[in-house]
C-alpha positions in Angstrom: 107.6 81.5 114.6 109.2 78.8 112.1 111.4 75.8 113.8 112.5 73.4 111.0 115.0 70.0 111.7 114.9 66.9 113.1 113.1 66.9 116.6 116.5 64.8 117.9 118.5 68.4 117.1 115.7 70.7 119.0 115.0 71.1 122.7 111.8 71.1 124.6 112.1 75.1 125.1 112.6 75.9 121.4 109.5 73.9 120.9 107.3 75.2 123.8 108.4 78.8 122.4 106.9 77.8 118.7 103.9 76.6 120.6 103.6 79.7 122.8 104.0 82.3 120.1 102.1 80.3 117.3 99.1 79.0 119.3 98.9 80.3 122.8 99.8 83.8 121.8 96.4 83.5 119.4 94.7 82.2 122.4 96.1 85.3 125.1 94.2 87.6 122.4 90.9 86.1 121.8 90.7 85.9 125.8 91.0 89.5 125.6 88.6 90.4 122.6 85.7 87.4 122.6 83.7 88.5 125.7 83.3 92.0 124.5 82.3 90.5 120.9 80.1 88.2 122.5 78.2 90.6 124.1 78.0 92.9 121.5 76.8 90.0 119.0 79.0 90.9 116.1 82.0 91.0 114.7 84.5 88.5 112.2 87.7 87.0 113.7 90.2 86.1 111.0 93.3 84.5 111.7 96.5 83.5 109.6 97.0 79.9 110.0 98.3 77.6 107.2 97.9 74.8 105.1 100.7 72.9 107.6 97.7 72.8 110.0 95.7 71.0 107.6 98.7 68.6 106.2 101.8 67.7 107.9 105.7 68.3 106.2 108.6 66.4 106.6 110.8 68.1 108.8 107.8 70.8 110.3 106.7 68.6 112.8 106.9 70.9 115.5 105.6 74.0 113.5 102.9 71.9 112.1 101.9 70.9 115.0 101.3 74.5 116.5 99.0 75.4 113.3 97.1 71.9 114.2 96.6 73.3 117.0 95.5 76.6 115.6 92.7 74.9 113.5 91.6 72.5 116.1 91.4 75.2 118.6 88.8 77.9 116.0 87.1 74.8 114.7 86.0 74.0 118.3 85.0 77.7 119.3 83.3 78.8 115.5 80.5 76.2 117.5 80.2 78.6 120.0 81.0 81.9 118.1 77.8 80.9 115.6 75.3 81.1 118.5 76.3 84.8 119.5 76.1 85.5 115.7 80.0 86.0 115.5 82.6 84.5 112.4 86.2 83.3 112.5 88.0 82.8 109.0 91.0 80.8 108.7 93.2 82.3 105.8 95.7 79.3 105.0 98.9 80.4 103.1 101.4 77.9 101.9 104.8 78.7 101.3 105.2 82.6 101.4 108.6 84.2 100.1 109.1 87.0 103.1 112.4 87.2 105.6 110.6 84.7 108.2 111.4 82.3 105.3 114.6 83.2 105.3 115.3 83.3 108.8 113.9 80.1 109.0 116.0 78.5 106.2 119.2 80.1 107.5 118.5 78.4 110.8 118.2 75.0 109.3 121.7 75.8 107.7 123.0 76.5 110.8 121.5 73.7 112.9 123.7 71.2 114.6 122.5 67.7 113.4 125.5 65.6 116.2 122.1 64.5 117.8 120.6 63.1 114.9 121.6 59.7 112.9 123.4 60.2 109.6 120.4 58.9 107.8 117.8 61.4 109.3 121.0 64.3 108.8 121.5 63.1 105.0 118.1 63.5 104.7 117.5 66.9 106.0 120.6 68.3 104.6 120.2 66.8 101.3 116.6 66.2 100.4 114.5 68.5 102.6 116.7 72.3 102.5 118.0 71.2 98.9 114.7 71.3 97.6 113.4 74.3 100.2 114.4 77.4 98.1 113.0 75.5 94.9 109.8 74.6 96.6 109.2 78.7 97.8 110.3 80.0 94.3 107.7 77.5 92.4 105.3 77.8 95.1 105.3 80.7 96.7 103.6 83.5 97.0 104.3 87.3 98.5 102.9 88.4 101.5 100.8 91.2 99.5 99.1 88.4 97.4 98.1 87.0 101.6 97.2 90.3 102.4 94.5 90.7 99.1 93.2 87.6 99.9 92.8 88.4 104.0 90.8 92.2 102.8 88.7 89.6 100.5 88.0 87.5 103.2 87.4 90.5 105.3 85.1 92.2 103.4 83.0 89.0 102.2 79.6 89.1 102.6 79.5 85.6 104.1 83.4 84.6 104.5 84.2 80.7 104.5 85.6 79.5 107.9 88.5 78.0 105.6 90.1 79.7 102.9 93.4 78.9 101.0 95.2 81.5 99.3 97.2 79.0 97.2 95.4 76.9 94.1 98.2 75.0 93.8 98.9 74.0 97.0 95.0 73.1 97.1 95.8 69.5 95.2 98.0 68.2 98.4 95.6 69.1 101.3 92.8 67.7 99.4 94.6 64.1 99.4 93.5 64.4 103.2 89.9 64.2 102.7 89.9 61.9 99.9 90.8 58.7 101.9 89.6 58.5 105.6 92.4 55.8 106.6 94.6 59.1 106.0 97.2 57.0 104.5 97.2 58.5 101.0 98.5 61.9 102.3 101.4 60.5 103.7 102.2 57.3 101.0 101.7 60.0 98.1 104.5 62.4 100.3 106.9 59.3 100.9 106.9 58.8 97.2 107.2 62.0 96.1 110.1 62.9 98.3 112.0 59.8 98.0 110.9 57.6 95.3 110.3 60.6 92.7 112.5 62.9 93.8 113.4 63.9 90.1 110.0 64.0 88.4 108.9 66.8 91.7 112.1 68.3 91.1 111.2 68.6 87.2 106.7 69.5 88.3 108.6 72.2 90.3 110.4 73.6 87.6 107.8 73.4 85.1 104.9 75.3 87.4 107.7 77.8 88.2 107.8 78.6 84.0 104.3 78.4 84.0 104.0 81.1 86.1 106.7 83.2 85.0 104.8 83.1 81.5 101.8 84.1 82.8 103.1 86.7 84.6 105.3 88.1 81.4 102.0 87.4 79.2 100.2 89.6 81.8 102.6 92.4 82.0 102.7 92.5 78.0 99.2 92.6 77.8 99.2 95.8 80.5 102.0 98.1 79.3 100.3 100.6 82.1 101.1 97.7 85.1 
């Protein structure tokens, strides 16, 4: 479940509800399933999180926070699955062009934003869903490209705990792990969203021709596809 905005414009239950579906419905089913697979000393979890729950975006606070949650949660219990010989796979999608993603942007359209200041309304109306359908069409990918990856990752001989199904998306999470302060993440975000705004408007564009030229080159070289 996607909640996007400023947290000023969302109530506690809208956020509870993200949190309940997103993480604790994940946690209701490996209640259910871990005992038997711990007993039985087999078996591979793998579970849909995403790269939010590695790197925080403006105005996803709330969603972020539930895949967080998600990662903390499997990093903590792939300790314990190790020692009864079981694995858990997180596959880590970025943006992915389905209806969710439209729901989700329609919502933001729709959001009343009386609660908010009219710099932090500007700013989501004018930075953050001006830029969202450009972001998906550069960036994303379609839920049968996540579903290739997740049989990979399924049928692996020795899956990663962590996989990303987005190479470039990979660039951004790595900033993460690349300074331990965890300010580069964040200062190299608050530049590109508001002191670079045109140059990522222009990267966007230009990965999104790159693309669509390799996929044309593709197609012309497979007359059959």
């Amino acid at each position: 479940m996607g909640l996007i905005g400023p947290i000023e414009c969302q109530t506690i239950d809208e956020m509870r509800t993200v949190m309940d579906t997103n993480f604790f419905g994940l946690v209701r089913l490996l209640k259910e399933i871990l005992p038997d697979m711990k007993k039985k000393k087999s078996g591979h979890i793998v579970i849909i999180s995403s790269v939010m729950g590695i790197q925080g975006i403006l105005f996803n606070d709330v969603y972020a926070a539930s895949k967080f949650a998600v990662e903390g949660f499997c990093e903590s219990l792939a300790i314990q699955a190790l020692k009864f010989k079981l694995q858990l796979s997180l596959i880590e999608p970025g943006p992915v062009i389905t209806e969710f993603e439209k729901k989700v942007f329609e919502d933001g359209m729709k959001m009343d934003l009386s609660a908010a200041d009219e710099e932090t309304a500007d700013m989501f109306t004018n930075i953050y869903l001006k830029n969202y359908k450009q972001i998906f069409q550069s960036l994303g990918q379609s839920a049968e490209d996540i579903a290739e990856h997740t049989v990979k990752i399924i049928l692996a001989e020795n899956p990663p705990f962590r996989h990303q199904t987005n190479t470039l998306y990979t660039p951004m999470t790595t900033l993460k792990y690349a300074d331990p302060n965890g300010d580069l993440p964040i200062d190299t975000f608050y530049k590109m969203v508001f002191q670079h705004d045109k140059i990522f408007s222009a990267s966007l564009n230009f990965i999104k021709l790159l693309r669509w030229r390799s996929r044309k080159s593709f197609d012309l070289g497979n007359p059959s596809q």
